[in-house]
Backbone as XML, in Angstrom:
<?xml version="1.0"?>
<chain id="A" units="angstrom">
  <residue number="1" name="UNK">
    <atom name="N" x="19.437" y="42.045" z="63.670"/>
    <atom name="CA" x="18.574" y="41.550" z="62.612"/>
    <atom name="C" x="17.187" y="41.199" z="63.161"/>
  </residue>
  <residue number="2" name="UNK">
    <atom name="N" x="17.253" y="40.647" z="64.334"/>
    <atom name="CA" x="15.728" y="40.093" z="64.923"/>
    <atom name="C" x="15.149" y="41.022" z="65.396"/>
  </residue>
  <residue number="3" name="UNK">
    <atom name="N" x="15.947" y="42.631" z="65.746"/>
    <atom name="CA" x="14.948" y="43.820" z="65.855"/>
    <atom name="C" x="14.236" y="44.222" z="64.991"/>
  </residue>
  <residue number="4" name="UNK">
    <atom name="N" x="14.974" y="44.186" z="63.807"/>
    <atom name="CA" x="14.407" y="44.781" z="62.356"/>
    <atom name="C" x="13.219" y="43.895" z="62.587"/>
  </residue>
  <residue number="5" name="UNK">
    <atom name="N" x="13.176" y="43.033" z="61.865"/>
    <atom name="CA" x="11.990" y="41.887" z="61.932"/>
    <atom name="C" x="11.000" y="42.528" z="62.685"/>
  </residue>
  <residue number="6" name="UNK">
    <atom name="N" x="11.322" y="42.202" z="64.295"/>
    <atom name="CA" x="10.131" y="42.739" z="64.924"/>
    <atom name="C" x="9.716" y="44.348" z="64.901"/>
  </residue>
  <residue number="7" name="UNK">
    <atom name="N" x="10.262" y="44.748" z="64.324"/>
    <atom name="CA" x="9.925" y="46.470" z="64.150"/>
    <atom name="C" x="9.346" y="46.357" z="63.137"/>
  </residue>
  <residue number="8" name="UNK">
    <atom name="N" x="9.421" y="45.737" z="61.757"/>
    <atom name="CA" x="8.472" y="45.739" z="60.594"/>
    <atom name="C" x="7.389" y="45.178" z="60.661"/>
  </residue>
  <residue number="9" name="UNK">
    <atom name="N" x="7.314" y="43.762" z="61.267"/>
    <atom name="CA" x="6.109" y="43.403" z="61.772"/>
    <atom name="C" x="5.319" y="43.932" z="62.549"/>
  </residue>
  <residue number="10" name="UNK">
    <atom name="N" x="5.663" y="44.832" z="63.450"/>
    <atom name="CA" x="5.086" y="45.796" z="64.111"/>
    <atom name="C" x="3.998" y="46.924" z="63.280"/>
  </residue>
  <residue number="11" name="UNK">
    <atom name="N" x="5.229" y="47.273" z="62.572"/>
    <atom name="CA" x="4.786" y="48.717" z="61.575"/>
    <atom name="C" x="3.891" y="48.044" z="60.617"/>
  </residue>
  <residue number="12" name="UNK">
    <atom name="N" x="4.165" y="46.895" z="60.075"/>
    <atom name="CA" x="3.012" y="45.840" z="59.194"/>
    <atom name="C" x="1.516" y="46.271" z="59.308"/>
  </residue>
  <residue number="13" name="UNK">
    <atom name="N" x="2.089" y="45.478" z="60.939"/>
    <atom name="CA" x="0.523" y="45.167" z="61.474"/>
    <atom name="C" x="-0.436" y="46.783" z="61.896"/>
  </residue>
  <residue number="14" name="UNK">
    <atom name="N" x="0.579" y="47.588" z="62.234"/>
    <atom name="CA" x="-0.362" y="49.152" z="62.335"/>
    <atom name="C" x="-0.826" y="49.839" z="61.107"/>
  </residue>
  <residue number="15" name="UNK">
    <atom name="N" x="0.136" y="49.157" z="60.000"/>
    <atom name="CA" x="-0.865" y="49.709" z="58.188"/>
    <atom name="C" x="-1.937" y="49.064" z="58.033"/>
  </residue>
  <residue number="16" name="UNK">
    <atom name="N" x="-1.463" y="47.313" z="58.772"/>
    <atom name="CA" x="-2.943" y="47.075" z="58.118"/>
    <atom name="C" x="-3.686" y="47.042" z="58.795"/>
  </residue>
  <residue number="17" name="UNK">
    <atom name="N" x="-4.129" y="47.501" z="60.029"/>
    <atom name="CA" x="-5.195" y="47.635" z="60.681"/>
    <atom name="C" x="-5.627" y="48.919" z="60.074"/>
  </residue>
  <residue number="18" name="UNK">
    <atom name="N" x="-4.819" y="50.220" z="59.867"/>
    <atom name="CA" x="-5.167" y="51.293" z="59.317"/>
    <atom name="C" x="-6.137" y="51.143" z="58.087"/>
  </residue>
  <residue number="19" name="UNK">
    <atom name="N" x="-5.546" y="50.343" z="57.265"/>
    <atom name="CA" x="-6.370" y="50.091" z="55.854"/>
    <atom name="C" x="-7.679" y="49.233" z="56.413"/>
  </residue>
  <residue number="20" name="UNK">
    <atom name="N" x="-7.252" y="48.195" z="56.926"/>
    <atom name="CA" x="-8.725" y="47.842" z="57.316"/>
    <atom name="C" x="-9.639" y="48.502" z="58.083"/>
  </residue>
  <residue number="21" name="UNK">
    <atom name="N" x="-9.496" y="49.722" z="58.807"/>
    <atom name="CA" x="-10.246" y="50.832" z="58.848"/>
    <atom name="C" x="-11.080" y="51.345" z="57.862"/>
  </residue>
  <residue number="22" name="UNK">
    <atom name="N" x="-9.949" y="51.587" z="56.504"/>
    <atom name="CA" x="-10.162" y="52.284" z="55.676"/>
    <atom name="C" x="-11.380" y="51.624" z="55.180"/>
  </residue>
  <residue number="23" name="UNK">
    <atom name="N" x="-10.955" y="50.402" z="54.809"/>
    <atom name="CA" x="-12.321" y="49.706" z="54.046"/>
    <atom name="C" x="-13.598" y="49.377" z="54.745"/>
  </residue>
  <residue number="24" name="UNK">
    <atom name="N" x="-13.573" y="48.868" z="55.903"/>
    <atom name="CA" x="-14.333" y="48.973" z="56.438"/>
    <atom name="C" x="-15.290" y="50.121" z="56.897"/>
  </residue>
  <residue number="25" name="UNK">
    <atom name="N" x="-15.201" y="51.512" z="56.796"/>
    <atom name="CA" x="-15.643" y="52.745" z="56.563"/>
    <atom name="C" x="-16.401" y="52.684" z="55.230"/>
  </residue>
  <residue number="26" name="UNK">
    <atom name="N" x="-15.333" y="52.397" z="54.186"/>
    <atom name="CA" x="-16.021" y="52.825" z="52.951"/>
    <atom name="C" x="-17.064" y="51.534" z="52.442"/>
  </residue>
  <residue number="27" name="UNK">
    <atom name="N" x="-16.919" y="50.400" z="52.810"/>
    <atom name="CA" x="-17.696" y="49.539" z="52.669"/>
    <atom name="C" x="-19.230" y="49.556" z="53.765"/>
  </residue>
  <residue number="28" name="UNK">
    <atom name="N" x="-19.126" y="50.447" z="54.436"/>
    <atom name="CA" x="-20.352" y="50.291" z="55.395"/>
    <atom name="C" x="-21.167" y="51.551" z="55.038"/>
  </residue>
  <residue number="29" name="UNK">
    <atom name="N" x="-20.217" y="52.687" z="54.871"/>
    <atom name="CA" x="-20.862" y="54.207" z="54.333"/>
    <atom name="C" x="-20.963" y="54.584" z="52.993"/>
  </residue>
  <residue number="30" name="UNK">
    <atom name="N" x="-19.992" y="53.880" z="52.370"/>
    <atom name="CA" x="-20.434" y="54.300" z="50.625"/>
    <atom name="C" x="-19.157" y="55.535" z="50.602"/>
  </residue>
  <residue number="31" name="UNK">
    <atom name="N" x="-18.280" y="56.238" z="51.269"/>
    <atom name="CA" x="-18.270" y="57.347" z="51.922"/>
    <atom name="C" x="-16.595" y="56.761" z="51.695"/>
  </residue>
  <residue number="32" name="UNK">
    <atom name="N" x="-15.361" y="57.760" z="50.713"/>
    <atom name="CA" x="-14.196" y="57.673" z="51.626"/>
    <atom name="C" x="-14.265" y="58.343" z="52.635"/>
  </residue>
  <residue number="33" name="UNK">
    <atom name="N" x="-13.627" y="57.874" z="53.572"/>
    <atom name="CA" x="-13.404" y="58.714" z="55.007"/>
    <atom name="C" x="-12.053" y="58.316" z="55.746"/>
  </residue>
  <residue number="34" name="UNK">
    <atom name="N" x="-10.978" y="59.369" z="55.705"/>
    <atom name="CA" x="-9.282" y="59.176" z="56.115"/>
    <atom name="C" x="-9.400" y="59.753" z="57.032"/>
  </residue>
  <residue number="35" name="UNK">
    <atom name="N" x="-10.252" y="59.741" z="58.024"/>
    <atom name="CA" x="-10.182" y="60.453" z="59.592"/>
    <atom name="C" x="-9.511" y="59.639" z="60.233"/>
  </residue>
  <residue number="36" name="UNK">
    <atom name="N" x="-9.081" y="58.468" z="60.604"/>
    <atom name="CA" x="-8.559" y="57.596" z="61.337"/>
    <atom name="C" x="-7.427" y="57.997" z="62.126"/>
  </residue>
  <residue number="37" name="UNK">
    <atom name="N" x="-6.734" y="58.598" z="61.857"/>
    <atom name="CA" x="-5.875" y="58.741" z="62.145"/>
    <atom name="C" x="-5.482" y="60.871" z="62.998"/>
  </residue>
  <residue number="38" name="UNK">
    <atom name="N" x="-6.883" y="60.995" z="62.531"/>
    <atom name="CA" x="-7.143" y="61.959" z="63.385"/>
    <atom name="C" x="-7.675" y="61.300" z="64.844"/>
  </residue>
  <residue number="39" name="UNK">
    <atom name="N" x="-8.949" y="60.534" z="64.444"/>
    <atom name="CA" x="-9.432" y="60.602" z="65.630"/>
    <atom name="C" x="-8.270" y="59.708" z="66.227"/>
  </residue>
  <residue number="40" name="UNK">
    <atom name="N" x="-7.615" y="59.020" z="65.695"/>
    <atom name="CA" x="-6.559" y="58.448" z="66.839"/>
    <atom name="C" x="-5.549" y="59.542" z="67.344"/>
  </residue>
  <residue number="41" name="UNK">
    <atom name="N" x="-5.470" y="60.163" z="66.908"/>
    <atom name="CA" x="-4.360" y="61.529" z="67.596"/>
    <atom name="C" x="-4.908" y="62.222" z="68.754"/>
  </residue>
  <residue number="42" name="UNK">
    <atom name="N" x="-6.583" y="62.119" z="68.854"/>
    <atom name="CA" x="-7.640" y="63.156" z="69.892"/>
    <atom name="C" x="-7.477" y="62.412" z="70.546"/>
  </residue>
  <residue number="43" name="UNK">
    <atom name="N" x="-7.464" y="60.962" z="71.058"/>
    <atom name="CA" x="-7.401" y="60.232" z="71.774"/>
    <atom name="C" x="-6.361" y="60.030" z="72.163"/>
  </residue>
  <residue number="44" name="UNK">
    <atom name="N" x="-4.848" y="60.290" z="71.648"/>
    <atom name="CA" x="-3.896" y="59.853" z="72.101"/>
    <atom name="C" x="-3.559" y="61.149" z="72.805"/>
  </residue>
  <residue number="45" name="UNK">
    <atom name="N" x="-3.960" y="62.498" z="72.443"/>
    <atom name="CA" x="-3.652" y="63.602" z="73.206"/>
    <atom name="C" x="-4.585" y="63.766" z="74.300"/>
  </residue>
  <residue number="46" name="UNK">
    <atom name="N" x="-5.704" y="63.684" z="74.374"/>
    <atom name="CA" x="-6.531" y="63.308" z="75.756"/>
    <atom name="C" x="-5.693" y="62.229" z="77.127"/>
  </residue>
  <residue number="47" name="UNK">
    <atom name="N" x="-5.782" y="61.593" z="76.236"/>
    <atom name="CA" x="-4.569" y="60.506" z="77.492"/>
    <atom name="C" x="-3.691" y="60.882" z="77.842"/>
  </residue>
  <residue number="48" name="UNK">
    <atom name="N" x="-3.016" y="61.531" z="77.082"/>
    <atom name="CA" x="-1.600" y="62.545" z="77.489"/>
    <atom name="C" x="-2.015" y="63.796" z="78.840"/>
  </residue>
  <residue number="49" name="UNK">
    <atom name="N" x="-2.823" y="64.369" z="78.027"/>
    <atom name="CA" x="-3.496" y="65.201" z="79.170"/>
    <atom name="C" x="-3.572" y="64.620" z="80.749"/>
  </residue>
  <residue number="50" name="UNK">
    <atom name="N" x="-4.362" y="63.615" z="80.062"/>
    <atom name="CA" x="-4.447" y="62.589" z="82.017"/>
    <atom name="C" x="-3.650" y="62.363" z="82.425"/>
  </residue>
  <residue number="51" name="UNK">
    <atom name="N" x="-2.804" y="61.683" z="81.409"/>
    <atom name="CA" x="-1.042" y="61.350" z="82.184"/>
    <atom name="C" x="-0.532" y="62.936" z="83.036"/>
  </residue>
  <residue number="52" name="UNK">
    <atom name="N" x="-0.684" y="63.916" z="82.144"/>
    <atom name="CA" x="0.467" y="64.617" z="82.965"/>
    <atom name="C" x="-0.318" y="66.345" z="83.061"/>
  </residue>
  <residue number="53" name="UNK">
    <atom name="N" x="-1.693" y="66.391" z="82.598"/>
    <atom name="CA" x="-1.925" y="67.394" z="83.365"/>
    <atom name="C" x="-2.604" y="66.763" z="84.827"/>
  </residue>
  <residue number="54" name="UNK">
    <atom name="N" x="-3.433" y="66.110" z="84.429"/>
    <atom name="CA" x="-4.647" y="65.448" z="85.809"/>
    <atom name="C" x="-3.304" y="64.583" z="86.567"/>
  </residue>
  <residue number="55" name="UNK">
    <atom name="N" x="-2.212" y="64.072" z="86.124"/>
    <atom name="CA" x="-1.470" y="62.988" z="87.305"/>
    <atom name="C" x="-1.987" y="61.605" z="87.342"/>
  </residue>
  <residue number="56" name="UNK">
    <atom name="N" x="-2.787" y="61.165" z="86.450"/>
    <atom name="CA" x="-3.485" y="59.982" z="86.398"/>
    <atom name="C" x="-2.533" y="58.658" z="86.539"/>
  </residue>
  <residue number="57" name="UNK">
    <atom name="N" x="-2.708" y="57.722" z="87.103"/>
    <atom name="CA" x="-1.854" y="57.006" z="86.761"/>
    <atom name="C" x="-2.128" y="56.298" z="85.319"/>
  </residue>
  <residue number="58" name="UNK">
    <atom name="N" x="-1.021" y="55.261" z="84.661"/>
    <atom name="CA" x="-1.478" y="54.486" z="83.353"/>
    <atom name="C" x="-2.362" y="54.157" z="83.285"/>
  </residue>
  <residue number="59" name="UNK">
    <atom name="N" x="-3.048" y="53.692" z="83.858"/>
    <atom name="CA" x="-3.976" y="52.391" z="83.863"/>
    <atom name="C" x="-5.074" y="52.840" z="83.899"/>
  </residue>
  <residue number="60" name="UNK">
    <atom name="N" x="-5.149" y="54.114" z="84.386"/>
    <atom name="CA" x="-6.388" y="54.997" z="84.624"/>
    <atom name="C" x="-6.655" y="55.652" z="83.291"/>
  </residue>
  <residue number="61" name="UNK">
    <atom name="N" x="-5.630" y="56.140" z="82.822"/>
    <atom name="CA" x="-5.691" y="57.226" z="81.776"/>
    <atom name="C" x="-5.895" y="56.587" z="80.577"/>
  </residue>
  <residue number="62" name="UNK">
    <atom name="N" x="-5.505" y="55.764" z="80.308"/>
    <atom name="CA" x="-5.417" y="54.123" z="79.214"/>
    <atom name="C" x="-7.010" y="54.009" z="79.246"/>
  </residue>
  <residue number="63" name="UNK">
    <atom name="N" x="-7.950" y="53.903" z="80.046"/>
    <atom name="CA" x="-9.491" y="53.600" z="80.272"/>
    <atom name="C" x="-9.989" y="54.376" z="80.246"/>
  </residue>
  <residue number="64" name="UNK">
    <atom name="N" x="-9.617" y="55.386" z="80.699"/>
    <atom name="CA" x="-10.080" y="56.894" z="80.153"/>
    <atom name="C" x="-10.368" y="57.353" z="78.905"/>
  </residue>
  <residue number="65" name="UNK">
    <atom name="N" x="-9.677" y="57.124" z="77.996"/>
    <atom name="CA" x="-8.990" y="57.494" z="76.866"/>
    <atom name="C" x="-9.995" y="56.397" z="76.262"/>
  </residue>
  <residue number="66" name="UNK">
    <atom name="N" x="-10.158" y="55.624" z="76.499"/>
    <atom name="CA" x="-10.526" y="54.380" z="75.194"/>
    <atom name="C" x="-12.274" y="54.667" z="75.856"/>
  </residue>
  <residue number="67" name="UNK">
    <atom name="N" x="-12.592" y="55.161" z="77.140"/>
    <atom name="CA" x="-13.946" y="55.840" z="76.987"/>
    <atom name="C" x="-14.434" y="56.590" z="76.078"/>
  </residue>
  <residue number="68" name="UNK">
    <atom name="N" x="-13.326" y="58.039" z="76.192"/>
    <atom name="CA" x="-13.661" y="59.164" z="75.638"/>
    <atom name="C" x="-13.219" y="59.001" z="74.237"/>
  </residue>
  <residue number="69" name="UNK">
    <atom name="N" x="-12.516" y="58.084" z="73.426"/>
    <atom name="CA" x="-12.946" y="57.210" z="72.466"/>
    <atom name="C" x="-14.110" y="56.897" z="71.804"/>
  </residue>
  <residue number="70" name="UNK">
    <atom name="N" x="-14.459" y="56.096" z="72.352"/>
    <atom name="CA" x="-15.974" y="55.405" z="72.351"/>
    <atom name="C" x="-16.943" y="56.908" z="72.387"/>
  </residue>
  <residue number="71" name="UNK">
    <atom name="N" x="-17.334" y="57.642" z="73.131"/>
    <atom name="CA" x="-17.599" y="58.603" z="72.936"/>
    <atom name="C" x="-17.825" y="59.636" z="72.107"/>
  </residue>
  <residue number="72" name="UNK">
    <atom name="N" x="-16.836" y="59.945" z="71.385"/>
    <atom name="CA" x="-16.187" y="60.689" z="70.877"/>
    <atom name="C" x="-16.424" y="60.534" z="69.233"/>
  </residue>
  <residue number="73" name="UNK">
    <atom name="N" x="-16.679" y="58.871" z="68.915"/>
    <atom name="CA" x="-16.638" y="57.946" z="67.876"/>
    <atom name="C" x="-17.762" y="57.875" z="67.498"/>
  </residue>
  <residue number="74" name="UNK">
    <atom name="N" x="-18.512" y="58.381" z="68.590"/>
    <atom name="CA" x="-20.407" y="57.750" z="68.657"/>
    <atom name="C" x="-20.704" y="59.294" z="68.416"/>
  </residue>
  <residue number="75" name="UNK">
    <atom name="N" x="-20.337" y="60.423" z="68.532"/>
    <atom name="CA" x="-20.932" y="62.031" z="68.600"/>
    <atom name="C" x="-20.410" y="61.797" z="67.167"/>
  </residue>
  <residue number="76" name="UNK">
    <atom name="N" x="-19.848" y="61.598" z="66.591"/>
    <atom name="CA" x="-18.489" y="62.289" z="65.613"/>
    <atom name="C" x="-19.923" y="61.544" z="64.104"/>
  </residue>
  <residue number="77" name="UNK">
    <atom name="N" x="-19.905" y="60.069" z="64.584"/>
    <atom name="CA" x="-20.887" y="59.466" z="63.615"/>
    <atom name="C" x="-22.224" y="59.925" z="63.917"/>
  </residue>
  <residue number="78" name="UNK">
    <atom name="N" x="-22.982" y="60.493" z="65.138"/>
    <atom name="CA" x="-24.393" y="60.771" z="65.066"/>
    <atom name="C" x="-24.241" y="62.250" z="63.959"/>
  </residue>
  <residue number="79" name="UNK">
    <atom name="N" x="-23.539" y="63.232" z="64.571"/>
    <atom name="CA" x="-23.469" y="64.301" z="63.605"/>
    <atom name="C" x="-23.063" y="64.471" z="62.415"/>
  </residue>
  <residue number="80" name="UNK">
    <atom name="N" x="-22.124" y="63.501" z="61.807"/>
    <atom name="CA" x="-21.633" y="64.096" z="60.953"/>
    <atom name="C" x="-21.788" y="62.803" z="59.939"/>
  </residue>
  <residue number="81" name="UNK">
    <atom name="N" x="-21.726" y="61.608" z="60.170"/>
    <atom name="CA" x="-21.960" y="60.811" z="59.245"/>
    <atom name="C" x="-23.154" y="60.348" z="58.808"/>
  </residue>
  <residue number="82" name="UNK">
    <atom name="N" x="-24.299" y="60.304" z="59.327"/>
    <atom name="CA" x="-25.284" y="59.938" z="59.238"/>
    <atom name="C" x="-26.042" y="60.949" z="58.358"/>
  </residue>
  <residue number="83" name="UNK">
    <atom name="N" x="-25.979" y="62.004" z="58.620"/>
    <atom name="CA" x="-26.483" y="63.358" z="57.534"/>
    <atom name="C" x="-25.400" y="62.791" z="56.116"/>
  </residue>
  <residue number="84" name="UNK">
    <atom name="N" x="-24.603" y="62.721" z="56.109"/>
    <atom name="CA" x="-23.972" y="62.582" z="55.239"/>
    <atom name="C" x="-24.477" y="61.305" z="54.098"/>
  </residue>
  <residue number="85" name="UNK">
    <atom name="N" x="-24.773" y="59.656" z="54.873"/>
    <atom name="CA" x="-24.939" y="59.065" z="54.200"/>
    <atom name="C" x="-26.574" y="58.917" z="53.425"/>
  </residue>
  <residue number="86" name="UNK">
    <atom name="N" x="-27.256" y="59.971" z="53.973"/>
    <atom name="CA" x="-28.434" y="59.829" z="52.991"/>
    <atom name="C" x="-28.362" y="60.928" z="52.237"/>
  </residue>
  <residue number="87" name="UNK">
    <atom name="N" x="-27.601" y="61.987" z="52.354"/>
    <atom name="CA" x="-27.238" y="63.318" z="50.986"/>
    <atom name="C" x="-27.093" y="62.417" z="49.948"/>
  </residue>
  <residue number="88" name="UNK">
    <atom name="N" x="-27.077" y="63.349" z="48.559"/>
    <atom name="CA" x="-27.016" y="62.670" z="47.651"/>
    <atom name="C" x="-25.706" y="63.262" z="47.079"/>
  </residue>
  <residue number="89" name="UNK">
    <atom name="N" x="-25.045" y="62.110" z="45.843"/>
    <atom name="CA" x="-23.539" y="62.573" z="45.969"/>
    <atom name="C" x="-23.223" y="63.332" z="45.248"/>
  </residue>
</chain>
């Protein structure tokens, strides 16, 4: 019973950070935007890569990953969102 618990609270807390993504996107851009969960997949497969093509250890690839993140987050909004939020709708 006290797994359940902590497995829903778990899964809870990863919707609502998801949604608060959500709004927070559409409240800053005007803009729905359900990428979230893409760009979290590019990032989670990049790290994978480090883990086990490069041999990285965790800790490396974990910092890696939340670079090329950051990165990734910052190209993704210079190109593509910013043209977007002064088009007209």
């Amino acid at each position: 019973m006290l797994q359940l618990i902590v497995s829903g609270l778990i899964f809870g807390c990863i919707y609502g950070l998801a949604a608060l993504g959500i709004v927070l996107i559409f409240k800053t851009t005007d803009i729905a935007n359900f990428a979230q969960g893409e760009m979290a997949m590019i990032t989670t497969f990049v790290s994978f890569m480090f883990l086990t093509k490069l041999e990285l250890p965790y800790l490396i690839s974990f910092i890696l990953a939340l670079v090329f993140a950051g990165i990734f987050g910052t190209v993704v909004h210079r190109i593509f969102m910013k043209p977007i939020q002064s088009a007209p709708p």
